[in-house]
N, C-alpha and C positions, 0 to 999 in steps of 0.2 A: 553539115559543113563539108567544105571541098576537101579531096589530099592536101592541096596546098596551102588551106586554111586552117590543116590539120600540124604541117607540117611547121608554119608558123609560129602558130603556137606553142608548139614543143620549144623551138629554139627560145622562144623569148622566156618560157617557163625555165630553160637551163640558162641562160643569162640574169634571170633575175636571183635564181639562186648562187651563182658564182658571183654578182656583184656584191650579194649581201654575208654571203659569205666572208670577204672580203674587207668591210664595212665594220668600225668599230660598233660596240652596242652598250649605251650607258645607259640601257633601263636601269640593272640593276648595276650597283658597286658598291665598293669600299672604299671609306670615308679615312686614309694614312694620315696622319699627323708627326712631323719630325722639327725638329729642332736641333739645331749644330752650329757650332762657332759663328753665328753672327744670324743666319738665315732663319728663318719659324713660318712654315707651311705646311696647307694641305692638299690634297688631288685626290681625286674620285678614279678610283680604281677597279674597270671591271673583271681583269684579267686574274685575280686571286695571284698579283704578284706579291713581294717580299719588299720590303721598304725599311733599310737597317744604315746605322752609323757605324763608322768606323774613327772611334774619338779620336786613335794613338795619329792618325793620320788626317781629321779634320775631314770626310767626306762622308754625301751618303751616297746607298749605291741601292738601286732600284732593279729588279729581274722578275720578269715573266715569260710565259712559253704565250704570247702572244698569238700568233696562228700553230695553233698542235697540226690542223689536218693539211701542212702543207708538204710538197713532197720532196722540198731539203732545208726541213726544220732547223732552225737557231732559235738559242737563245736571246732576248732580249733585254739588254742591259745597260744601264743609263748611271752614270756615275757623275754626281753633283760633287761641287764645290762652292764655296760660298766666299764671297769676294768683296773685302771692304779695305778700303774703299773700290770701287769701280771705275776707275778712270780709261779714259777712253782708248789709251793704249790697251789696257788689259783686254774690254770689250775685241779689241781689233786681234791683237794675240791668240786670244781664247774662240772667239766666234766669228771673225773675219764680218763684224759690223761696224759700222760708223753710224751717228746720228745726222743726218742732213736736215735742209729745212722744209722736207718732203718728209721726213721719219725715217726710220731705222732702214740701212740701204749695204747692199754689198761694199765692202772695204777695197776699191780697186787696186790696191796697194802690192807689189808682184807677190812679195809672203804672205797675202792673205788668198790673193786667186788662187797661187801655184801653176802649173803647167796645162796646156790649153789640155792635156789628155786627162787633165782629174775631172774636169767637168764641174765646175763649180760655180755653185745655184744657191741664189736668196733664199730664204724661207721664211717668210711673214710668221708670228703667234701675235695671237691676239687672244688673252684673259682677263680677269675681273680688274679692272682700273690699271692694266698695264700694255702696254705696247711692247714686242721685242722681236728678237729676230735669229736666225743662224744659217748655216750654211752647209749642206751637203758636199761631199770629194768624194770621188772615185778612185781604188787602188789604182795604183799606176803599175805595181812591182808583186813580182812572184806567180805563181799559177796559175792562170788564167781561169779555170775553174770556179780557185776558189778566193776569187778578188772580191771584196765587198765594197759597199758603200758605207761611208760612216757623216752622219748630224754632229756638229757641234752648236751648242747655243747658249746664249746670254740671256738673262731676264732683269732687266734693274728695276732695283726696289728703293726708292731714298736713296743714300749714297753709298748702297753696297748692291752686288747682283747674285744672282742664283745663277750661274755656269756649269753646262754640265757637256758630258760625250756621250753617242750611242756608239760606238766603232762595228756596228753590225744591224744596218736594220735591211739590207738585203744583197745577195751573190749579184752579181754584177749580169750573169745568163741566166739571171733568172728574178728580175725582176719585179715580175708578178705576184713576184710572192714578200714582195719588200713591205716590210712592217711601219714604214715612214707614216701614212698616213693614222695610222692610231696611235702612234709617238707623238704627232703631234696635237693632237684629240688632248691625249693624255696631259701632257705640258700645257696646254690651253685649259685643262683643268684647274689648276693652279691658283689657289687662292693666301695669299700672306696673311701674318697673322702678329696683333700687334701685342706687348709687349704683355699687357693684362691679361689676352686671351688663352696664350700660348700654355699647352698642357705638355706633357712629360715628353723627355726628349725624345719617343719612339712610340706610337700606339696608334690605334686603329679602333673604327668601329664597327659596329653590324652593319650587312650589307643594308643598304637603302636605297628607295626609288627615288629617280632622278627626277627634279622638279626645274 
């Protein structure tokens, strides 16, 4: 092989490992089960996060250390609320969506964009028998540093939705290391669970391979 066949090679061997690095992995996970004021679902979890209610305040609140080897680690943390009914204001309020006759579409509405400098971007999910959607913002205020980006999003289910926030899935300089894409892996996890099914308000099982 030439030097620069040689050389090649190297590169695309250290790109394939920083892509997959990168790259959520649902071989293995765990199977969270929760239940709270109105919502009853599950998500496959490869991250060994924590997945807890908080009854006195009606939420649940989901954290893992999502990428550990990055090199300005956050924590990753997604706090659900459950919303019934879910009327189209709330959707608009909470996730800056509307339903058109295209499907779930940014809210153009000036409080749902905000200021051309937050940056704000649809986000399709697509899980088991649901369509939904949310929207990314960029700090606009304080440090520059240490500005994040923060997802909100909606997921309706019948006449109520699962809304939740990430206020941190990556430093605005440094992108690279923005946890958005297995945030949304993880919510496209998401399977509802109807009324006969639903098991204790908080439990989990052994990890299992993803089928």
């Amino acid at each position: 092989m030439t030097r620069i066949g040689v050389l090649v090679g190297v590169v695309l061997f250290m790109a394939c490992n920083l892509a997959c690095a990168t790259q959520p992995i649902f071989g293995q996970f765990t199977e969270r089960e929760v239940a709270f004021d109105g919502c009853r679902f599950k998500l496959k979890d490869p991250y060994n996060g924590t997945l807890d209610v908080t009854e006195s305040r009606k939420l649940a609140n989901y954290a893992a250390d999502i990428n550990p080897k990055a090199r300005h680690p956050f924590e990753t943390w997604i706090q659900f609320s459950c919303e019934n009914p879910a009327m189209p204001k709330t959707l608009s309020e909470l996730a800056g969506i509307m339903m058109t006759g295209g499907g779930w579409e940014l809210d153009p509405s000036p409080e749902s964009v905000g200021p051309k400098e937050a940056h704000t971007i649809f986000r399709a999910l697509h899980g088991k028998a649901w369509d939904a959607g949310g929207v990314t913002q960029d700090d606009i205020n304080g440090d520059e540093e240490r500005r994040t980006r923060v997802f909100a999003f909606c997921i309706p289910h019948r006449n109520l939705a699962l809304c939740g926030v990430v206020r941190h899935v990556g430093y605005l300089e440094h992108l690279n290391e923005s946890t958005l894409p297995q945030v949304i892996q993880l919510l496209q996890s998401i399977e509802f669970i109807d009324d006969a099914q639903v098991a204790p308000a908080n439990s989990s099982t052994a990890p299992s391979p993803n089928h």
